[in-house]
N, C-alpha and C positions, 0 to 999 in steps of 0.2 A: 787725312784727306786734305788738299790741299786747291780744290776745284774753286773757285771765284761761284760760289749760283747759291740756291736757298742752304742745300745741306752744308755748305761753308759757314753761314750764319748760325745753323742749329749749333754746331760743335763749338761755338763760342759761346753760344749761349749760359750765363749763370746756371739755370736748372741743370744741366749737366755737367758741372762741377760738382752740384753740390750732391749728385747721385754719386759722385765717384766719391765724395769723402764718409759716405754711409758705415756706418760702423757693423762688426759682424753680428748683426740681429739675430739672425737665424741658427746659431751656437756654435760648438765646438769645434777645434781644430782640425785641419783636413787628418782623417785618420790613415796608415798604411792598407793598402792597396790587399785581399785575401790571399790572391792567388789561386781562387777557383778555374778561372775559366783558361781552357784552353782551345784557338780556333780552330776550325776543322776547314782544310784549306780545302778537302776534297768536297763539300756539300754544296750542290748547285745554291742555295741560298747563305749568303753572307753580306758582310756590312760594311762599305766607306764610312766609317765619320769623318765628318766636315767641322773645323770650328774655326769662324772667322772673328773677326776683329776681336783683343779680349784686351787690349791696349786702357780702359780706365780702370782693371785692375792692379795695376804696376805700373803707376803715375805719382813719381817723385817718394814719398814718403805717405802718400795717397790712396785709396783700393785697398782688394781684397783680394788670397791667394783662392781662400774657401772654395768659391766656386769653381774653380779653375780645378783643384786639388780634386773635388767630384764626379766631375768630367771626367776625370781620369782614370778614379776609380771603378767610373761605370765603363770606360773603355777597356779595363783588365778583368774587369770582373762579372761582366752580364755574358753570361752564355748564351741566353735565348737568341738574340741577336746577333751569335755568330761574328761580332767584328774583328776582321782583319787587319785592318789599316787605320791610322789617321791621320789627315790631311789639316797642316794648322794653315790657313789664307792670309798672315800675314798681321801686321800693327799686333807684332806680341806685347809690344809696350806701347806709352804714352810718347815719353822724350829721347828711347833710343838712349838710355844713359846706362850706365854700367852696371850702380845699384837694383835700377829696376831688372835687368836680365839677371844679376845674380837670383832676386827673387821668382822669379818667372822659371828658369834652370833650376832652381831645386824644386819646385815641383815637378817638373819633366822627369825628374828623376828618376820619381815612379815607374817609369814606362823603361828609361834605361835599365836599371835592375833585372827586369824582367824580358830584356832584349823587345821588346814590344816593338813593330815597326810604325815608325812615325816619320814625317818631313813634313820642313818648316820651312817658309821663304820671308824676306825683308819687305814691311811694308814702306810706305813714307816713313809711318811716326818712327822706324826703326832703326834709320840708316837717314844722311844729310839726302831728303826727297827729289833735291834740286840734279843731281847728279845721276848717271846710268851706272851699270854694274861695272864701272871703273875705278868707282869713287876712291879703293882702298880699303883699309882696314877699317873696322870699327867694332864697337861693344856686341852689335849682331853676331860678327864673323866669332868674335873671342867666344863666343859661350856656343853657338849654334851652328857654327860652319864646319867642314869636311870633315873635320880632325874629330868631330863626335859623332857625326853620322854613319862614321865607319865602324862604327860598333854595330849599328843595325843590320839583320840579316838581310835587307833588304835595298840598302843603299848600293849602289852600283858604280856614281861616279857623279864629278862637279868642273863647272869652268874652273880654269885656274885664278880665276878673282874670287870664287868659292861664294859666289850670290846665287847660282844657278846648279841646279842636281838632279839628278833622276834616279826613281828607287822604281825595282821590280818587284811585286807581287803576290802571292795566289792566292784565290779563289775560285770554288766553283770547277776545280779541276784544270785549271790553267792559268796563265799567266796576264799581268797587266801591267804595261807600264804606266808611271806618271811623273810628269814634268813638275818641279816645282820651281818656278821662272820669278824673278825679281821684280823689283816693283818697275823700273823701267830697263829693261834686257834691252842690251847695247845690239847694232847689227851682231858683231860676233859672238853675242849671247844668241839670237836668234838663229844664225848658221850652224851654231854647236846642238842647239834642240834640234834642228830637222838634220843632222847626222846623228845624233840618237834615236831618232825614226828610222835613219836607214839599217841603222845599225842592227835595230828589232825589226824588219823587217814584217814581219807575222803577230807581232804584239797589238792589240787592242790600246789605246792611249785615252790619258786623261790629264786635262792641260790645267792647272792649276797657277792662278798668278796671283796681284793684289788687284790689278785695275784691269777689266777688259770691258764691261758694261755697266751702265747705270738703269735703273727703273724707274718709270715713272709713278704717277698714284694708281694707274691701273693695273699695275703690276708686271708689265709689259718694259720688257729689259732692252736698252738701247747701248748702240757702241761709241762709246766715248773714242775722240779725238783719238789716242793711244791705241786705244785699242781695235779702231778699226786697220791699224798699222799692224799690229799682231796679228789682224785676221788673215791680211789681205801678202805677209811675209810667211806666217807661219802654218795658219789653222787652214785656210782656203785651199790649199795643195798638197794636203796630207792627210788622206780618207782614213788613216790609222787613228785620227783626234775625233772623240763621236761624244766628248764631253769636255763641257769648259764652267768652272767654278772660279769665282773670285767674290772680294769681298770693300774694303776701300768706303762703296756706297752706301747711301742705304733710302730709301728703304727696297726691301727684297725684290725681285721678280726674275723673270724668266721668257727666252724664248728658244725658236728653233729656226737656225739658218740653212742654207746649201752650200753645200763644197763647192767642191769642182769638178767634182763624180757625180755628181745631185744627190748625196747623199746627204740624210739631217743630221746635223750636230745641235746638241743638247745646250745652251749657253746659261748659265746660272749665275744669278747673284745672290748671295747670303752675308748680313749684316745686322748684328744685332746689337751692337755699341749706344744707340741711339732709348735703348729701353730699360726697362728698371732694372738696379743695380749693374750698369755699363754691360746691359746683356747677358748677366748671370753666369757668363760660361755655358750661352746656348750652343749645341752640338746640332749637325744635320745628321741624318743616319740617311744614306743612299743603301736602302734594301734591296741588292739582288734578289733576283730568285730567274734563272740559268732556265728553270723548267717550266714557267711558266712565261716566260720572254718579257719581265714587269721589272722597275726597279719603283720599289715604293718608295718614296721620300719621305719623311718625319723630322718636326725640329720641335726639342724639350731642353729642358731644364735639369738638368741631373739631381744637383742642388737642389733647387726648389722643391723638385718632384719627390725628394728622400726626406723631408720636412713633416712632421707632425701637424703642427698647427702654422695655415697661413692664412696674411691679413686678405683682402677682398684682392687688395691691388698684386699683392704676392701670385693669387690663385689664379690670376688672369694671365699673368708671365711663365706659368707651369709649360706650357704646350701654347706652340704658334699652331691655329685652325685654317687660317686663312690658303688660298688657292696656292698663291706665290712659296708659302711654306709647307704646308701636306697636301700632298697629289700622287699621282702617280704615271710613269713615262712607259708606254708598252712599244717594244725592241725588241725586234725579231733578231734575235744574235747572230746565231748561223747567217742571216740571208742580209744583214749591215755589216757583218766583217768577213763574206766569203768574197770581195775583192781583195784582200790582201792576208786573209787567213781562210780560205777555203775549208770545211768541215772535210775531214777526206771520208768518200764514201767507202763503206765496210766490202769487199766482195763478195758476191754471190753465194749461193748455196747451193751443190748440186742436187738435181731432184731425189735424188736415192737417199738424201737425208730426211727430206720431206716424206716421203714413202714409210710413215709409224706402222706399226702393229694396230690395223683393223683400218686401215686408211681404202676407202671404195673408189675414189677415183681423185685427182689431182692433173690440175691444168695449167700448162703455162704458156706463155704468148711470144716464145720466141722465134728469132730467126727471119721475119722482116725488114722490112726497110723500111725506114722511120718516115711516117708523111706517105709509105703506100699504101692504096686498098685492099685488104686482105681478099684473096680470087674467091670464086665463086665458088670452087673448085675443094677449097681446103677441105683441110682434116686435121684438127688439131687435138694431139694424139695426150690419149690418158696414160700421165707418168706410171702407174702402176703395174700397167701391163693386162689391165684387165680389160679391154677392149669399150669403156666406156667414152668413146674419142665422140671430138664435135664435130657439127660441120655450119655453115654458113648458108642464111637465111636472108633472103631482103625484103623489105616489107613493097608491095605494090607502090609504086612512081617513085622510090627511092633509088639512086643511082650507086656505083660503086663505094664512094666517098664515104659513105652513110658509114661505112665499118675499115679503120686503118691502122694500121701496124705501129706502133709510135715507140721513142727510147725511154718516153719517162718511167718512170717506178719510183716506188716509195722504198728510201733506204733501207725501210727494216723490212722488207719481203724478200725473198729466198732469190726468184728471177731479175734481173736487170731489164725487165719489156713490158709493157703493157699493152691493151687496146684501146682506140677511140671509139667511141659508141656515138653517134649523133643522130641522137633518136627526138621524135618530139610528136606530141598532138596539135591536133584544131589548124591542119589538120597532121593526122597520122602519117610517118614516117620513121625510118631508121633500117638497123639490120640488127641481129643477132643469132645467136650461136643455140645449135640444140643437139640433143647426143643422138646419135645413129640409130634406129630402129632395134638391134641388135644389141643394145647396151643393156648390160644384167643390172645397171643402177634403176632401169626403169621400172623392174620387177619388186624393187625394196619397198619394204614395211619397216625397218629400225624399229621393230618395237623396243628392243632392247638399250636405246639410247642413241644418239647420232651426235656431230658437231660439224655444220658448214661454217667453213671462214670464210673472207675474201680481201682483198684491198680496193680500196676505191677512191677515187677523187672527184668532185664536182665540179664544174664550170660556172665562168662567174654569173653566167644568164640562167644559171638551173631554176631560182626562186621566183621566175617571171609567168608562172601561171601555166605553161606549156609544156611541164615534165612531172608532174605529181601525180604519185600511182605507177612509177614506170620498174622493173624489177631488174633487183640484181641476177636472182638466181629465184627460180619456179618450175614448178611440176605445172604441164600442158594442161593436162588432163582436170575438168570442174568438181570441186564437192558432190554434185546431180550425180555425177560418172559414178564417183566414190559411192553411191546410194544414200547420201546425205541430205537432209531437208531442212535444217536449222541456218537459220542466217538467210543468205544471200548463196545459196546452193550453184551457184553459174560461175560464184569464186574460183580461183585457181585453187586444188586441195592442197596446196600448201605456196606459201610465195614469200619472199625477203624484197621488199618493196620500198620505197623512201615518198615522204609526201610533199606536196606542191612546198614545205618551209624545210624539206630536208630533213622529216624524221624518218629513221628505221623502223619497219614495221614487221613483224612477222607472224603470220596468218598462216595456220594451219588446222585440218581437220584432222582429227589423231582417229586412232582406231577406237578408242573408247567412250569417243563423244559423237553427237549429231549436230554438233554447233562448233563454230571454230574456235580456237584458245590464240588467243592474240595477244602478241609483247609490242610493244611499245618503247621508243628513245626519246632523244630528246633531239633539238634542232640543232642541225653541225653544220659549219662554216664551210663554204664552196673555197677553192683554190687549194683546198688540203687534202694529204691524204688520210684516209681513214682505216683502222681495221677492223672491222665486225667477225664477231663469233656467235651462233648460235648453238648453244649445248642444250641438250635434251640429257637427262640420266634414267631417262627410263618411265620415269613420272612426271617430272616438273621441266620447263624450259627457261633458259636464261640466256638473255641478251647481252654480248660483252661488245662496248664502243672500247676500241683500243687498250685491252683489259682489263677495262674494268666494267664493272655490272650495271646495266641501270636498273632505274627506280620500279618500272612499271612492269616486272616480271607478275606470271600470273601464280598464283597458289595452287589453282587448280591443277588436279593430275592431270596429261594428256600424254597419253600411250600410244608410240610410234606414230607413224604418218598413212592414212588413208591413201589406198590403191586403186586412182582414176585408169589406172592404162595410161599410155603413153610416154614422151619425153621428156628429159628436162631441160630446161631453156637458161641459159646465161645470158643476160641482157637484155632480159625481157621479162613481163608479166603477161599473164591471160585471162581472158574470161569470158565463159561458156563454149571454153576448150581452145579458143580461138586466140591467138596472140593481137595482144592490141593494146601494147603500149612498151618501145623501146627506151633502152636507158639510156640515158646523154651525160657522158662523161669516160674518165679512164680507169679502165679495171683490171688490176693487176692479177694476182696468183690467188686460184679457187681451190679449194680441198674439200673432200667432202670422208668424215671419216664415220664409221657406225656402231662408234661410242661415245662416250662422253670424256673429253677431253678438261684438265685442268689450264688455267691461265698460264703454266708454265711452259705447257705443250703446245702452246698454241705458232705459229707459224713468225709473229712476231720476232724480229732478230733482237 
């Protein structure tokens, strides 16, 4: 680093020389590399490593390879973490001299051997600092440039000055590019990166340089002079960049900027030169995990952390705690890279797939017009063929609107349409849907086992006190009807209901009790879609949130469903036979089958 300010001072400072001339305390020579692990490019969870500055380990005749040589081994050889990639940030050495990259190159070795992908870029200490990626040859290019990155399976191409490159990927099932850009990338180093954007088109990017920000003590990352020139040429206008790591400063931090799309890009700084044994060959681990839309950060010590016995000051450099070093970034993938990688949605499913063996009735909401009010008039007809169709209910001072045809759906349901429900109390209003007079579902008792699905989404006002209690799917007819006297008898005798914090509840009177048996969820995020299952096997019931089971299933036996008389209602609950409280939100495809279905049958795509 090269900046005129405190951290200029620190890196001259005597104590850190004489950290760099420490002898290898901590034992033996780096050993060969096992050859256990192999990464699984397809498992939504996998691992960037990051390693910056490692420059006062190969300083003159000065430093240590050890940790370095650790790092590596833990890069080829820890399975648990899945690592793909590794990302070096630059000041692979102290003075950029030849001897120090010979020694630095044969640890890298390791990784070549094994074809491991990795990419490296020039920091100052590495290349004459003073100059942009014109500069020419140097000891950088001879050991680390084109002519050996082409051996990795993952290098793709470099400027013709060979300071700048980009390697492609996988993880998680697809593809990532990443930049790894010079310490100061000339204009035409910068026009070459944003034509390898265009070039990927669809690629997810991760911009990697030595200098883009600095941190201050709060750990709050700022954009140096340079780099706010990077931002404002390269990063600002190209919504494919959703993360940016460098190194140069220190100490660590982080923040999060807007493009040009308003989207957030991720900016990081990682540096750990400044700490015991010239940073140990501290590594960042950037933890995907695809399925859970989290990338966990963590930064250790490989070396250290592989250690028998260490001193006070040793066990303190094991693992960085701090905010700026372990945290974690939550990234909704699909909906930050469907402007220029769009998820493509799977097509439909036609209903006669939906239509299993013992399936009672199945509903779907097609064939509106998105944003109309479904008429008064309808009939929306039961796929089965068994005449259990709905029709269209409005609650007193509720206007048309209150029930509308809409396009969304939730990708993994069968139909492409769902409905808007805009139900609410205090006071009561909405519409919903209930089956014909004539429907033979009204007559059922499942003693034999049953399983309702549904799809659904909440809105973001659902948890504001004015929708709790209001039902997916319910029988009209009270517990009282049923000849029931335990509980609250004015219940609907059975109901799939969500409560004012959005849990799923389902309350039913079975045929073999006089009190209801009621399942229980847990609280689900509004703006999403959901898929609920209820399975009954005949004795026991079980609630599945997008399938899986939750906690609060009951033990008790409860044998089919008590027979109030009457219909049953979509988008609504009841009580004391009376409808009185509609659902507010969008609900896609209903199935109601009169068995017990496993998680694999279930309607989920």
């Amino acid at each position: 680093m090269t900046d005129t300010s405190r951290r200029t001072f620190l890196l001259g400072a005597p104590a850190v020389a004489a950290a760099a001339t420490l002898p290898n305390v901590l034992g033996a020579p780096a050993a060969q590399a096992t050859g256990r692990h192999r990464p699984d490019a397809e498992d939504p969870r996998f691992t960037l490593v990051v390693m910056p500055d490692t420059q006062y380990l190969f300083d003159e005749d000065r430093g240590d390879a050890a940790p370095l040589d650790a790092s590596l081994r833990y890069v080829l050889d820890e399975a648990d973490d899945n690592v793909v990639f590794l990302a070096h940030l630059g000041d692979l050495t102290q003075n950029g001299r030849a001897d120090e990259f010979a020694r630095i190159s044969r640890s890298f070795q390791a990784l070549d051997r094994r074809r491991f992908p990795y990419s490296t870029l020039a920091g100052n200490h590495d290349i004459d600092g003073s100059k942009d990626d014109q500069r020419g040859p140097s000891p950088y290019l001879d050991a680390f440039g084109p002519q050996r990155q082409r051996n990795s399976p993952t290098f793709r191409g470099a400027t013709k000055d060979g300071y700048n490159s980009y390697h492609v990927f996988r993880g998680g099932g697809r593809e990532w590019l990443l930049l790894a850009l010079d310490w100061r990338p000339s204009a035409g180093g910068l026009n070459w990166a944003k034509q390898v954007l265009t070039q990927h088109p669809t690629l997810p990017a991760i911009l990697t340089i030595h200098e883009l920000v600095w941190a201050d003590d709060n750990a709050q990352a700022q954009f140096s002079t340079f780099g706010e020139h990077v931002w404002q040429e390269l990063v600002q206008g190209n919504d494919q960049i959703f993360l940016t790591l460098n190194g140069h400063y220190w100490p660590t931090g982080r923040t999060v900027r807007k493009n040009a799309a308003g989207h957030d890009v991720h900016v990081h700084i990682a540096n750990y030169q400044d700490r015991y044994y010239g940073g140990s060959a501290m590594v960042r681990l950037y933890q995907f995990d695809l399925a859970r839309g989290v990338i966990d950060v963590r930064t250790f010590s490989p070396w250290l952390a592989a250690q028998d016995h260490l001193s006070e000051m040793q066990q303190i450099e094991v693992e960085r705690s701090g905010s700026a070093d372990y945290f974690s970034l939550e990234i909704d993938f699909a909906e930050r890279f469907k402007g220029f990688a769009p998820v493509p949605v799977p097509p439909g499913r036609p209903a006669k797939q939906l239509v299993i063996p013992g399936t009672v009735a199945y509903w779907r909401f097609e064939g509106g017009q998105d944003g109309k009010a479904v008429p008064d008039d309808v009939v929306v007809r039961d796929q089965t063929g068994r005449g259990n169709d709905l029709t269209r209910v409005t609650a007193p001072g509720s206007g048309p609107d209150a029930l509308k045809y809409s396009s969304e759906f939730s990708p993994r349901q069968p139909s492409r349409a769902s409905l808007r429900f805009d139900g609410g109390r205090d006071p009561s209003r909405g519409a919903y849907l209930r089956t014909v007079d004539a429907a033979p579902i009204n007559e059922l008792t499942f003693d034999r086992g049953y399983t309702v699905e549904a799809f659904f989404w909440l809105p973001a006002n659902f948890k504001d006190g004015h929708h709790g209690w209001c039902g997916l799917f319910a029988r009209q007819g009270s517990g009282a009807a049923a000849g029931k006297t335990g509980d609250d008898p004015q219940e609907s005798a059975a109901t799939l209901s969500l409560s004012d914090s959005g849990e799923l509840q389902w309350a039913v009177y079975p045929l073999n009790q006089n009190r209801t048996s009621t399942n229980w969820g847990h609280e689900l995020a509004v703006e999403k879609w959901w898929h609920v299952a209820v399975v009954n096997d005949g004795r026991r019931t079980t609630v599945y949130v997008d399938g899986c089971p939750v906690v609060r299933n009951p033990a008790t036996p409860a044998v089919g469903l008590a027979d109030p008389g009457g219909s049953w209602l979509v988008g609504a609950s009841s009580y004391g036979g009376k409808v009185d409280r509609s659902f507010a939100g969008l609900l896609g495809d209903v199935r109601v089958v009169d068995r017990p279905l496993n998680p694999r049958e279930f309607m989920l795509g």
